[in-house]
N, C-alpha and C positions, 0 to 999 in steps of 0.2 A: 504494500500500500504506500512506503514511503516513496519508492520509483513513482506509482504511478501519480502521485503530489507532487514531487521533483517535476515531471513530464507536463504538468498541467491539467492533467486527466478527470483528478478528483480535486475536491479541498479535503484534507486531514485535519481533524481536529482532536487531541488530547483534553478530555474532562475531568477534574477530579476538585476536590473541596480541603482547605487547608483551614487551620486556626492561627490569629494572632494576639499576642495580650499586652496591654496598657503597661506590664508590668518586663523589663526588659529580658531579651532574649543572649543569653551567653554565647556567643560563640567566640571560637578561637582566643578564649583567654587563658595566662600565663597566669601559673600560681604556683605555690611549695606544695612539695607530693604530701597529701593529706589535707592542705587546707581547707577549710569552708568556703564556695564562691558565693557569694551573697551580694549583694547590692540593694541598699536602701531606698525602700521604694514606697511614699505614704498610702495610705486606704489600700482596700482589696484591687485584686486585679480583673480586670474587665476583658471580654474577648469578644471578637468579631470574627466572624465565620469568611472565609475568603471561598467563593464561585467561581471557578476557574475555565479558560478552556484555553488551547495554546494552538496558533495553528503553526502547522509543522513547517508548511514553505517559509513560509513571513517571520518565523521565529518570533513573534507577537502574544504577550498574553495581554488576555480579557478579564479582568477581577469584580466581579460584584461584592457588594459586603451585606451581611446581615447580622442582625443581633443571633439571630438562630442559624442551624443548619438542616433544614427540616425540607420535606419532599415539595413545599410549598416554596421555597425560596431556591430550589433546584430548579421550577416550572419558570419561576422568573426569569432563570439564565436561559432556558431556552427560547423566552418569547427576543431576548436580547440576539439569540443564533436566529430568530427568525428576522431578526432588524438587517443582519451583516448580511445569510445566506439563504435565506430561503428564495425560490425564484419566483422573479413578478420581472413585466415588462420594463426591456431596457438594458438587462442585465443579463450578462453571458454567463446559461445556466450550466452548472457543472454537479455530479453526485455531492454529497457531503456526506463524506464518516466522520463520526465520533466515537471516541475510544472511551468505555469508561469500565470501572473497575463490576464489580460486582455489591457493593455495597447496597443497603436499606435506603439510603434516599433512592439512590438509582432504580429502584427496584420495587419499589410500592406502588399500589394501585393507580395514586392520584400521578407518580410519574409514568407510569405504564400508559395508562389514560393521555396524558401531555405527547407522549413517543409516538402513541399508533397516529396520534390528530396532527404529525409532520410527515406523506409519506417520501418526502423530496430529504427526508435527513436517515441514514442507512447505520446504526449500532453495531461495533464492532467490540461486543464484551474480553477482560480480558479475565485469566482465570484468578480465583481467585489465591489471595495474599500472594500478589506478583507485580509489588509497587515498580520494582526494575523495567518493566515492561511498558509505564506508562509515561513519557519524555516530560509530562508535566511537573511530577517532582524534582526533577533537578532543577525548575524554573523555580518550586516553591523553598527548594534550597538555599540557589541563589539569592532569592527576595529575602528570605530570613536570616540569613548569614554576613549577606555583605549591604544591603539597605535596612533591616527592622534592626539588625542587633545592637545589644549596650544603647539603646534608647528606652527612656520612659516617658509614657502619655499622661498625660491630666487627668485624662478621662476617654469614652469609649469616640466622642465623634472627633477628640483630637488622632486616635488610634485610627480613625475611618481617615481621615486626609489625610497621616503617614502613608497609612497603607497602598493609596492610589497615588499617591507622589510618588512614590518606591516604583511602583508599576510602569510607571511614566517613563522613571529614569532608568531603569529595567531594557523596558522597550526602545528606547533615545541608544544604549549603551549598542544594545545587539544591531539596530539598524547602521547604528555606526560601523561597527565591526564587519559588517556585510557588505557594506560598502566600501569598505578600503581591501578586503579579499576582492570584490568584483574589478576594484581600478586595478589592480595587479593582473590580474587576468585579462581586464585589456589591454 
């Protein structure tokens, strides 16, 4: 399927659902073997559910946020796949897969329901607990690694504008990158 993306054939899309919390994310910190990593952080921490989908050519992710991660805020991503792919006049229609795990939102009635009412979007399940299989986690890697970490939010909707700044500069970094492989090659 990734050929036939490369090729132009289909669009690929990678789906999967990530969390992020007000209260900061460690990564790649240096400390004395045994210490405690801690970081003082006021009031409880808050989290936002990240709705994702990656498309494979464009190297582009798409982030919705929600207070919840529930089969109802899955439906919402895909009315947002129905804004970018679904076909309507004007636009050069091509199949669309989406790649998604096996999980309960995935997988309930009311998504079920939302999946059969697109039949222009074609589900390509993968098996389950085979996160390696699905290209979007290393995006959700990247975003929590090298844009959320060792920051702390206020609160949940300062957490919502990190989150989609991160995605921005995400998205800005890899277009970058794409583009200076491309002038090389011409």
């Amino acid at each position: 399927m990734k050929q036939q993306a490369a090729a132009g054939d289909i669009h690929l899309l990678f789906g999967d659902e990530a969390e992020a919390l007000t209260h900061p994310y460690l990564a790649h910190a240096w400390a004395e073997p045994g210490a405690d990593l801690r970081i003082e952080a006021p009031g409880r921490a808050r989290k936002r559910a990240l709705l994702g989908a990656l498309d494979h050519v464009r190297g582009e992710l798409v982030v919705l946020t929600s207070a919840t991660k529930r089969s109802g805020d899955f439906v919402a991503r895909l009315r947002r796949l129905d804004r970018d792919y679904a076909p309507r006049p004007g636009r050069t229609s091509r199949p669309v897969v989406l790649v998604l795990d096996n999980g309960p939102i995935h997988t309930s009635r009311a998504t079920r329901k939302a999946l059969a009412e697109r039949p222009w979007l074609a589900i390509e399940w993968l098996p389950r607990y085979a996160p390696e299989l699905n290209d979007i986690e290393r995006s959700w890697r990247d975003l929590k690694r090298h844009y959320l970490a060792h920051r702390t939010c206020r609160d949940a909707d300062a957490l919502d504008a990190a989150i989609h700044h991160a995605v921005q500069a995400l998205n800005q970094e890899r277009r970058a990158a794409a583009c200076a492989v491309i002038s090389k090659a011409a």
